[in-house]
C-alpha positions in Angstrom: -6.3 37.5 29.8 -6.2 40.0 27.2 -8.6 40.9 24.5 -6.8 39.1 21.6 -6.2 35.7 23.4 -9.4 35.2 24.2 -10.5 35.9 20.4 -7.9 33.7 19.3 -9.3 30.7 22.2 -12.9 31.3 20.7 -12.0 31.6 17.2 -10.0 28.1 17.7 -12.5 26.7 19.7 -15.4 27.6 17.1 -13.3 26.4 13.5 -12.9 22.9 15.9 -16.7 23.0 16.7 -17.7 23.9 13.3 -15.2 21.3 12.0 -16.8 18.9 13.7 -20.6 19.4 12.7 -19.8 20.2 9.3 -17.6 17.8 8.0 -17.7 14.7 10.4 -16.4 12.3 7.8 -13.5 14.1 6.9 -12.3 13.2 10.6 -13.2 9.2 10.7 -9.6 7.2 9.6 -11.4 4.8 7.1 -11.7 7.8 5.2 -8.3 8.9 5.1 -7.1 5.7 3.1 -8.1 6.0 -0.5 -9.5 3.3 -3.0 -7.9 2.5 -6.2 -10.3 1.7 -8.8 -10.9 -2.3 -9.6 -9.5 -1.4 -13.2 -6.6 -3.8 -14.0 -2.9 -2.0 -13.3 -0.2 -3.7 -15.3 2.8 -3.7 -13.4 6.2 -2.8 -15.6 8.7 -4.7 -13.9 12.6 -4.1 -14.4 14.2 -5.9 -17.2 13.7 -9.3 -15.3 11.9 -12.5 -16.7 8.9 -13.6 -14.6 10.6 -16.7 -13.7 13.5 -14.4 -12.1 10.8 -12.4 -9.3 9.2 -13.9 -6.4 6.2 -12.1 -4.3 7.7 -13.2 -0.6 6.7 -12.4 2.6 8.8 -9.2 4.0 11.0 -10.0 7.5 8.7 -8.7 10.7 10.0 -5.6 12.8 11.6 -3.2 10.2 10.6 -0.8 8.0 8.1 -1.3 5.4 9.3 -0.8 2.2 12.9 -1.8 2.9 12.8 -5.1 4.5 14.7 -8.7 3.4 12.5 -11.1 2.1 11.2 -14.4 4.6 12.2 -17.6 2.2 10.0 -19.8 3.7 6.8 -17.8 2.2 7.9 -16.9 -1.3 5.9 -17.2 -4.6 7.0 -17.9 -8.1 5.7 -15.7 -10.2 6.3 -18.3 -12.7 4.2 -20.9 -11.4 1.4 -18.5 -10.1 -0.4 -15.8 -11.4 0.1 -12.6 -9.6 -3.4 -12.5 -8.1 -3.0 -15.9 -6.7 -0.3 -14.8 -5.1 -1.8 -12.3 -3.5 -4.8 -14.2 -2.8 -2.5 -16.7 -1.3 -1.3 -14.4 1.8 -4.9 -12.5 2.1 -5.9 -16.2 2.9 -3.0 -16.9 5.5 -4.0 -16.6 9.2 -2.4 -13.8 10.6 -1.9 -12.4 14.2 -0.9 -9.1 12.3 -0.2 -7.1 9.4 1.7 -9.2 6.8 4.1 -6.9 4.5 4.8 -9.2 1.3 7.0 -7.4 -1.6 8.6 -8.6 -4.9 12.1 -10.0 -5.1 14.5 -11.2 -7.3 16.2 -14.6 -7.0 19.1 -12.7 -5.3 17.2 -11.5 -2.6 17.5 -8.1 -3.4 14.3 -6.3 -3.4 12.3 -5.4 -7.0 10.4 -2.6 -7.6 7.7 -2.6 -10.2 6.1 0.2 -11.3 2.6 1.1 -13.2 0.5 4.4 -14.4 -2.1 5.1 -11.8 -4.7 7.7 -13.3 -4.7 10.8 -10.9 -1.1 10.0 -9.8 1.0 9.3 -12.6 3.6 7.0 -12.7 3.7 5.1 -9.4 6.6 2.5 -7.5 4.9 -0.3 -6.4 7.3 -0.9 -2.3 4.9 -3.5 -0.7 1.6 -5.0 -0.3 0.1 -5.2 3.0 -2.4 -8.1 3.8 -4.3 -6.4 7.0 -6.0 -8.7 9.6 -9.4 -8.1 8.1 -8.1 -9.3 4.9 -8.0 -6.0 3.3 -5.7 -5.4 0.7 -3.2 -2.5 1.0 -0.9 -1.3 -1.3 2.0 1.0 -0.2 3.8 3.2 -3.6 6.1 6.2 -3.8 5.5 8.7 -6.9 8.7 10.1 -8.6 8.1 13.3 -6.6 8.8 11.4 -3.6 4.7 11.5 -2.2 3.8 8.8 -0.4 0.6 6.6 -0.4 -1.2 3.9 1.2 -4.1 3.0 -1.6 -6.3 -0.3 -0.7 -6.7 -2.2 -3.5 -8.3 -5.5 -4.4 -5.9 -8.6 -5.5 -7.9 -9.5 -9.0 -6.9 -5.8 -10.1 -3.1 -6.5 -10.5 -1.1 -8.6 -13.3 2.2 -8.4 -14.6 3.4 -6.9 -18.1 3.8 -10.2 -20.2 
């Protein structure tokens, strides 16, 4: 083995090593999901009326974000307030992940948007209700970045 792969082995080898000591909670996952504050987020949603949108329950087996919505658990958001809803499939019993979005009366899906501070203007795709109740919320910047923020059901309401 020459002189310059073996370097490189114990160069890699010792950024791993040092990686490890030094920063061990930069490697754990819980840590790789980040925390919206509890402020309240006003969601802007499309030139619908409330009575118009429904929070429903996203079809199993396709891709978040971009799935039909499941009738049979849909929401008004007429008749509830948008952290009920919520609240209302963080309380379900669930084998899984439940995906739930916001749709219009057509089926189609809605998305709502609100100012995150840090992030600018963020698209609201889905909410994710985890099996340890935990609250996830999945959103899209303009720039196309991606995130995964959990978030707590009393932080969201809708612009009235």
């Amino acid at each position: 083995m020459n002189l310059k792969r073996r370097y490189f082995i114990l160069g890699t080898v010792s950024l791993f090593a040092a990686g490890i000591l030094f920063f061990p909670h930069s490697l754990s996952p819980q840590n790789k999901l980040l925390s919206l504050s509890d402020e309240s987020k006003v969601l802007l949603l499309p030139e619908m009326k409330t009575d118009e949108i429904f929070l429903c329950q996203s079809e199993k087996g396709k891709v978040f974000g971009k799935n039909k919505p499941n009738m049979k658990e849909c929401y008004s958001l007429q008749t509830y307030v948008l952290a009920d809803s919520i609240g209302l499939f963080l309380q379900s019993e669930k084998n899984e992940e439940v995906q739930f979005a916001f749709y219009g009366s057509s089926g189609k899906q809605v998305f709502p948007e609100w100012e995150e501070p840090g992030y600018g203007k963020l698209t609201l795709l889905s909410f994710v209700a985890t099996m340890k109740q935990q609250l996830l919320v999945q959103a899209i910047r303009k720039d196309k970045a991606y995130f995964y923020l959990r978030t707590k059901p009393g932080s969201w309401a809708l612009e009235e």
